[in-house]
C-alpha positions as CSV (number, residue, x, y, z in Angstrom):
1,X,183.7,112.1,184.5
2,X,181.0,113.6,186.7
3,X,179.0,110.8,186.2
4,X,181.3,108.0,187.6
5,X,182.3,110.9,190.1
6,X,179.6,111.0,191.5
7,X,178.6,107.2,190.9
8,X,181.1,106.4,193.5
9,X,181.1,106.2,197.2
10,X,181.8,108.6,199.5
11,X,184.2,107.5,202.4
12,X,181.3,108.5,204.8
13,X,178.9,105.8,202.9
14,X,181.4,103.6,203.3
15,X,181.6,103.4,207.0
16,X,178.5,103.3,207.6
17,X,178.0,100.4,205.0
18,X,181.0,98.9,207.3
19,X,179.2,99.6,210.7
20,X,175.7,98.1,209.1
21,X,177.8,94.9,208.1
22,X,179.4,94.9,211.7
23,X,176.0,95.3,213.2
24,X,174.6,92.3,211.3
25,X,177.3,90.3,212.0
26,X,176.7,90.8,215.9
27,X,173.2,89.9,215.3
28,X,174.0,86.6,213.5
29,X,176.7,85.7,216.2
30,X,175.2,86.5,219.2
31,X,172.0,83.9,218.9
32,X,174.9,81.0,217.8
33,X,177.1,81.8,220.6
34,X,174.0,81.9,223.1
35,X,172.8,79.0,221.7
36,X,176.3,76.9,222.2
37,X,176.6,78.5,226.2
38,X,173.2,77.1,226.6
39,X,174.1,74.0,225.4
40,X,177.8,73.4,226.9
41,X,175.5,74.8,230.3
42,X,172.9,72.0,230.0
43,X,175.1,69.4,229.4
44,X,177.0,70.1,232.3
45,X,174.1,70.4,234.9
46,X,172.8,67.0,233.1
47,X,176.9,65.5,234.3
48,X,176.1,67.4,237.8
49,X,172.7,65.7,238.1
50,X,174.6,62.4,237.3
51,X,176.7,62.4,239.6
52,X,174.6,63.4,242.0
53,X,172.8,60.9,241.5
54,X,175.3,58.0,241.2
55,X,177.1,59.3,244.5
56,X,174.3,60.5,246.5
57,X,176.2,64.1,247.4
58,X,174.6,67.2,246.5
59,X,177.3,70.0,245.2
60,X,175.5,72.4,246.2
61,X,174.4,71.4,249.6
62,X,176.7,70.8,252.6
63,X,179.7,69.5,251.7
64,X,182.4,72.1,250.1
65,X,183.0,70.8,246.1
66,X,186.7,70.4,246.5
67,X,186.3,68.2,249.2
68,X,183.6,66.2,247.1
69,X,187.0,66.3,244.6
70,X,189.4,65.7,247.1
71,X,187.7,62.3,248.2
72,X,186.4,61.1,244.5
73,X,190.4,61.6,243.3
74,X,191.5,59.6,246.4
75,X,188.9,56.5,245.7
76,X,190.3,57.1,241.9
77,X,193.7,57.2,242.8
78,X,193.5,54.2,245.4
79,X,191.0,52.0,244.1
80,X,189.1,50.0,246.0
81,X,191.3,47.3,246.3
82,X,193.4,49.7,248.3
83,X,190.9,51.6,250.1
84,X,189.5,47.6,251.5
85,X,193.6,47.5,252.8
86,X,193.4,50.4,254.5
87,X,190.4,49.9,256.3
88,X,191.4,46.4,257.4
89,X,194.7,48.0,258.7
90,X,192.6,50.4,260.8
91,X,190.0,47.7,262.2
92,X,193.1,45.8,263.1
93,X,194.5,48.5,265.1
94,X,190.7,49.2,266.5
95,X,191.3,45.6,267.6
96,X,194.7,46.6,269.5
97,X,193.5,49.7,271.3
98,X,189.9,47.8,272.2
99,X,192.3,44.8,274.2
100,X,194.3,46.9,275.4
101,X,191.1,49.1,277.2
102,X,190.0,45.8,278.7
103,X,193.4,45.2,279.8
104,X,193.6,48.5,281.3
105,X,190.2,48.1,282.8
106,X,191.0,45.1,284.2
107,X,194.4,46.2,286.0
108,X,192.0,48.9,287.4
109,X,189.7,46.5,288.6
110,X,192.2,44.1,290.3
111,X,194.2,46.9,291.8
112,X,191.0,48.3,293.6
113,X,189.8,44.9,294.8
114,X,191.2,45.4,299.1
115,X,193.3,43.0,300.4
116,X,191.5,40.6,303.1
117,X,195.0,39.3,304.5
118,X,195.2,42.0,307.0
């Protein structure tokens, strides 16, 4: 009986076989779990880059990101067939306001001509 008494561990043995188990686990983990944030991180800056690219904005530069956002979900959300309306609605009313300047001007323009019946 004193043999297998003493053949067995002691609670104290036990935790620290528990916290050396812990500890290796940590070890193992931590270079995987680096190893995936380093990946998920390059494969966004590569997207970043990208887009860059592609659009020819810098995120990081002068323009605030969600505005960047703001305008790409706009062009997504009213495609270019839209965006082509729009701007032919505003060059229309461009048109408008640039006849009605001359017009103006040249109601000016007759008004301060002097009147040579006197």
């Amino acid at each position: 009986m004193r043999r297998h008494f003493n053949s067995q561990k002691r609670p104290e043995q036990l935790d620290a076989e528990f916290q050396r188990g812990v500890e290796s686990g940590k070890a193992q983990a931590t270079p995987y779990d680096l190893k995936c944030e380093i990946e998920k991180a390059e494969k966004l800056r590569k997207r970043v880059e990208e887009f860059e690219v592609a659009s020819g904005v810098k995120i990081d530069h002068w323009i605030d990101p969600k505005d960047i956002g703001a305008a790409v979900k706009a062009v997504l959300e009213c495609g270019e067939e839209r965006i082509a309306e729009k701007l032919q609605y505003a060059r229309r009313e461009v048109g408008d306001l640039l006849k009605e300047i001359d017009a103006t001007i040249s109601n000016i323009a007759v008004a301060s001509v002097p009147d040579n019946k006197s």
